[in-house]
C-alpha positions in Angstrom: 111.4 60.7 92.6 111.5 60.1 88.9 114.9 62.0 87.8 116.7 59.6 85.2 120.4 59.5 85.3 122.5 58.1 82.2 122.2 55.0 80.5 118.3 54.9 81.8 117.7 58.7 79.2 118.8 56.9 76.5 116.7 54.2 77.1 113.5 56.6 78.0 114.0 58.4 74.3 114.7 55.2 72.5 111.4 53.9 73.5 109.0 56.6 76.0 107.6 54.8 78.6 103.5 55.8 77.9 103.1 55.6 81.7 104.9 58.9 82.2 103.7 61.6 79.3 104.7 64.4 81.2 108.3 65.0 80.2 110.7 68.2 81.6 113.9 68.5 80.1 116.2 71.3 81.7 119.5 71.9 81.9 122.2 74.4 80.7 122.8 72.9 77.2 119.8 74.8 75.3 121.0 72.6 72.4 120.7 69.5 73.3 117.0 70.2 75.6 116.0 71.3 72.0 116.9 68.1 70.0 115.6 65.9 72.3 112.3 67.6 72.7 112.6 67.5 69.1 112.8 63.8 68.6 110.2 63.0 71.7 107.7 65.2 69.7 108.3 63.4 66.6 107.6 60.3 68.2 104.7 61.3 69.7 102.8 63.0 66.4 102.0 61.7 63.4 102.8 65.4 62.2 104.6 67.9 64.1 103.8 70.2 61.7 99.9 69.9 62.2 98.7 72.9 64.5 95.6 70.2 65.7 98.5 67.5 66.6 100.9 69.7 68.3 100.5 72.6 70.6 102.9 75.0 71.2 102.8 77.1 74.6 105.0 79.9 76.4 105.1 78.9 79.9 105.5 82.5 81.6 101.9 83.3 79.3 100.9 79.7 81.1 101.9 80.9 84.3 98.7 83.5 84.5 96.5 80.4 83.8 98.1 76.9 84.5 94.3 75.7 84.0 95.1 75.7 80.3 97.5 73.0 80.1 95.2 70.7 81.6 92.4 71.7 79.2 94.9 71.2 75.6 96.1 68.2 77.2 92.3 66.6 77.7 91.3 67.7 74.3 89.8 65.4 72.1 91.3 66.1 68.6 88.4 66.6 65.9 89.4 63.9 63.9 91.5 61.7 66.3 95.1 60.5 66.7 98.2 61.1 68.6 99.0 64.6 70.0 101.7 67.0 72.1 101.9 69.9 73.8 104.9 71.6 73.8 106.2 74.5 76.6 108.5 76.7 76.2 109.4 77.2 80.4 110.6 80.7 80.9 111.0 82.7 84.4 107.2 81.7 85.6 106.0 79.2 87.4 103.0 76.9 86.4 103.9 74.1 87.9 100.2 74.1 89.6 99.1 72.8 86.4 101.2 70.4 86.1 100.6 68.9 89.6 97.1 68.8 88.6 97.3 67.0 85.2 99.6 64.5 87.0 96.9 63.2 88.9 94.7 62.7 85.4 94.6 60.2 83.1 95.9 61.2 79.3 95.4 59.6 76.3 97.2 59.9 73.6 98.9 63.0 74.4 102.3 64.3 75.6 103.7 67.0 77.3 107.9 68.0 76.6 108.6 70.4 79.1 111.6 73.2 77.8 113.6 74.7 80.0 116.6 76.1 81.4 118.7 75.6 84.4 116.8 74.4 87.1 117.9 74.1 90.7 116.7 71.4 92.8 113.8 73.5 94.9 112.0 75.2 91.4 108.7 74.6 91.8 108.7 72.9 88.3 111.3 70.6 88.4 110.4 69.4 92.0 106.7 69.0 90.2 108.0 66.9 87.7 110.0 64.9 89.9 107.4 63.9 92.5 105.0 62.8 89.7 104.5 59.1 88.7 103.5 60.1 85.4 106.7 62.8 84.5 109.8 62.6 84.2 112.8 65.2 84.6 115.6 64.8 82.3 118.6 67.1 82.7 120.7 67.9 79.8 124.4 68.7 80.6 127.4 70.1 78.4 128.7 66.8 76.5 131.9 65.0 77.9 134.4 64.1 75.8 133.0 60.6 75.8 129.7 62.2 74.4 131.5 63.9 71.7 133.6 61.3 70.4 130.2 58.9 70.4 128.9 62.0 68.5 131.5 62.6 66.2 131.3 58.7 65.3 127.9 58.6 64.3 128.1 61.2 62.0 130.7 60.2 60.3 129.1 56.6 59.7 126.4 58.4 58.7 128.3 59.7 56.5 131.1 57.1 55.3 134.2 59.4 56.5 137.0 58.6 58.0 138.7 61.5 60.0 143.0 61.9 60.9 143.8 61.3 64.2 145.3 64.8 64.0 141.9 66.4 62.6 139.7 64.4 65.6 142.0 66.0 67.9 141.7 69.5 66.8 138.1 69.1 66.3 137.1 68.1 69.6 138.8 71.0 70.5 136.1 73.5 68.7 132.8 71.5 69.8 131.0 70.7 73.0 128.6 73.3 74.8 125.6 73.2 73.1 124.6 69.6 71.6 122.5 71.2 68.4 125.8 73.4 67.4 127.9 70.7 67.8 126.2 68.7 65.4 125.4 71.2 62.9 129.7 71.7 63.0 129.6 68.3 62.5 127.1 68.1 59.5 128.5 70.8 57.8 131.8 69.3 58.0 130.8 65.9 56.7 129.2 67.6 53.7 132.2 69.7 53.1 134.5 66.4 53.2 132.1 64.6 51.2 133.3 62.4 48.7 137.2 62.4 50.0 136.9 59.3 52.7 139.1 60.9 55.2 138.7 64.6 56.7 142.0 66.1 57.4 143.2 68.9 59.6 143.0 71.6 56.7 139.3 70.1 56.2 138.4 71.2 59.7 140.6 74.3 60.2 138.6 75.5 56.8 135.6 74.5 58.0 134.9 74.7 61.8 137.6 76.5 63.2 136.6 79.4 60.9 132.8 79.4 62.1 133.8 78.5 65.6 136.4 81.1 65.8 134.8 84.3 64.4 132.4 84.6 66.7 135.1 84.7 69.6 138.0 86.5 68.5 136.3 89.9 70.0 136.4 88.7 73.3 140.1 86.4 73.3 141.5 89.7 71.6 139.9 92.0 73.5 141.0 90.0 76.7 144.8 89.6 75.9 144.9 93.4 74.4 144.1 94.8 77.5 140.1 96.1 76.6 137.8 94.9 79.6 135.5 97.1 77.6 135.5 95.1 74.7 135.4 91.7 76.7 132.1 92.7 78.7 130.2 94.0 76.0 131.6 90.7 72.9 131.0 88.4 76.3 127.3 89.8 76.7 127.0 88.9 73.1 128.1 85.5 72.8 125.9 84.9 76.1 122.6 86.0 74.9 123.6 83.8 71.1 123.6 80.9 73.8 127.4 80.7 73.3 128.7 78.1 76.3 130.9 79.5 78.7 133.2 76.9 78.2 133.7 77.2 74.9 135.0 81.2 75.0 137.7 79.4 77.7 138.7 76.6 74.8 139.6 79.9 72.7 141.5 82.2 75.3 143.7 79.1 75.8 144.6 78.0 72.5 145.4 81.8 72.1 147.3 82.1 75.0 149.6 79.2 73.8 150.0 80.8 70.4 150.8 83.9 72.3 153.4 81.9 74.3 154.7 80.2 71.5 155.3 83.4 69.4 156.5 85.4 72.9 159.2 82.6 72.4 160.5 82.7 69.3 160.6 87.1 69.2 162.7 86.7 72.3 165.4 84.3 70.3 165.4 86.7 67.8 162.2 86.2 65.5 160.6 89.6 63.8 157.4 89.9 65.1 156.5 90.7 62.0 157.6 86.6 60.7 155.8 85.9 63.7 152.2 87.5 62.6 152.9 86.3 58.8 153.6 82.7 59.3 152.4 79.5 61.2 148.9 77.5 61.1 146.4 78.4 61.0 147.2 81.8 59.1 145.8 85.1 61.1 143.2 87.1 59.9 144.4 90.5 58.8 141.7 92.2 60.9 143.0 90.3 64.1 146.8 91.9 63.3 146.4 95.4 65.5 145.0 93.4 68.6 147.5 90.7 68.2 150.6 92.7 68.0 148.9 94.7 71.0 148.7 91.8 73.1 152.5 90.3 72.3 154.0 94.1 73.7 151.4 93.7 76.7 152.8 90.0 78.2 156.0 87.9 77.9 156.5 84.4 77.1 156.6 84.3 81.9 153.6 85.6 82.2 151.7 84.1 79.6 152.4 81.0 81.3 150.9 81.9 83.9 147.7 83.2 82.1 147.6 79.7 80.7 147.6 78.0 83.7 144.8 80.5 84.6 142.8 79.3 82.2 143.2 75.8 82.7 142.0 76.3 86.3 139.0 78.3 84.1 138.5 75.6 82.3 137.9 73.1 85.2 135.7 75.2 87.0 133.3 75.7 84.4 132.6 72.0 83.8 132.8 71.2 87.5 130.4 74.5 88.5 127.9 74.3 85.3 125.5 76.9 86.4 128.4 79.3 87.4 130.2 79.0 84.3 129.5 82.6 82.9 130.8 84.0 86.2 133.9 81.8 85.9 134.2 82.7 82.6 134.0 86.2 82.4 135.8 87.0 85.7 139.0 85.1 84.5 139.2 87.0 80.8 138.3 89.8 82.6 141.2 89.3 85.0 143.2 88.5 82.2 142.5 92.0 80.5 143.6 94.2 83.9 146.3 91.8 83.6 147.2 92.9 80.4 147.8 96.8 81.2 150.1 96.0 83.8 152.6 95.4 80.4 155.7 93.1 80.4 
């Protein structure tokens, strides 16, 4: 079974072992299945952007004649040179083709396989996997180790520096999809360029804003009570290829700001001081469901809710592939929660 694991996929896309040309990556971090097909097709063309060099196919067309991969991948180009094929897996099988063009010999050309989450008995990724010549990579949500290896790259890329308080805050927003995260990253480093060190305020300006906008819907919806609002933001963020895991990173930093502010109206605070003030400064649009959501839950219960997510949080990282479900049912929960009052 040819399945790498680790240290042995970075050493496959560093330097592609010729022997095995057909390559499936599959997994649920869209993001990082598209940058490395990305870098194994650059490495196999001498232009991806030449339609006789690189091929692009949609597997579920594929899938009502698998016959056609084998022909594009047997093709002799017109005037020679390197080529690809490129297949864009969706919710068909043609994984006969592929059994068949792993018993051929190709020259010169390679096959990068796209796909999503696979479980072990698909006929596709069990094709891949019982080939000598493919291999299946699977493509996980970063860890923290992945992110921080990320983070550092592109900031020697880019001759930054970064505050220990701004690395911590900016872990915080990335991770979920590999492509997103760097494009956070890139965008940052161009913002900060020039100054040598990116501060806090450099990435609450910058990423938070971005990474946050997209979510508020749902966290506010959640802690004001609107299950409504949560299903129908939720489908949303889910169809942008938003990772579960990310929404759960949100609902928790705004429970704690929601716990933290419960706090200090119950020593005596105006809730109004409380909306005004503190970092980062709430958007004016986010006021109503705010307020909302500090009448619906006290500083006890919150607690609680934060602990909930925490448990969230686990789950979707230990239980990948159910990390929607996980996700949804607990801001979900959350939102019943939240009509209950007190």
């Amino acid at each position: 079974m040819v399945a790498l694991r680790g240290k042995e996929i970075d050493a496959f896309l560093a330097r592609p072992d010729a022997g095995r040309p057909i390559i499936l990556l599959y997994g649920p971090d869209a993001g990082l299945v598209r940058e490395r097909a990305d870098a194994l097709i650059a490495s196999a063309v001498d232009d991806p952007n030449d339609p006789f060099s690189l091929v692009k196919l949609d597997g579920d067309e594929l899938s009502a004649e698998p016959s056609r991969l084998v022909d594009e991948a047997m093709t002799v180009p017109l005037f020679g040179g390197r080529r690809a094929i490129r297949v864009r897996a969706g919710s068909r099988s043609f994984a006969s083709g592929v059994d068949t063009l792993a018993e051929m010999s190709m020259k010169d050309c390679r096959i990068v396989i796209e796909a999503g989450e696979l479980r072990p008995e698909s006929p596709l990724r069990k094709a891949c996997e019982r080939a000598k010549t493919a291999v299946a990579i699977a493509c996980y949500p970063d860890t923290e180790r992945d992110l921080a290896k990320l983070m550092e790259d592109e900031l020697r890329i880019a001759s930054l520096r970064i505050a220990q308080d701004a690395r911590a805050a900016l872990m915080s927003f990335l991770g979920g999809d590999r492509q997103a995260s760097r494009n956070e990253l890139r965008k940052l480093t161009l913002y900060a360029h020039g100054k040598g060190e990116i501060t806090l305020d450099d990435v609450m300006a910058v990423v938070a804003d971005a990474s946050e906008l997209k979510l508020d819907p749902i966290v506010d919806g959640a802690f004001a009570g609107r299950p409504d609002i949560v299903e129908t933001e939720f489908a949303k963020a889910m169809i942008a290829g938003t990772y579960p895991g990310v929404i759960i990173s949100a609902a928790q930093r705004q429970a704690a700001w929601l716990h933290k502010s419960a706090l200090a109206i119950a020593d005596g605070t105006p809730a109004s001081a409380v909306l005004d003030g503190g970092f980062p400064r709430l958007h004016f649009s986010r006021k109503p469901a705010v307020e909302t959501a500090l009448r619906n839950f006290s500083a006890t219960r919150l607690a609680g809710i934060i602990e909930q997510l925490a448990t969230a949080a686990l789950d979707t990282r230990k239980q990948s592939t159910l990390a929607a479900a996980i996700a949804q049912r607990t801001l979900m929960a959350i939102a019943a929660n939240a009509r209950r009052r007190g």
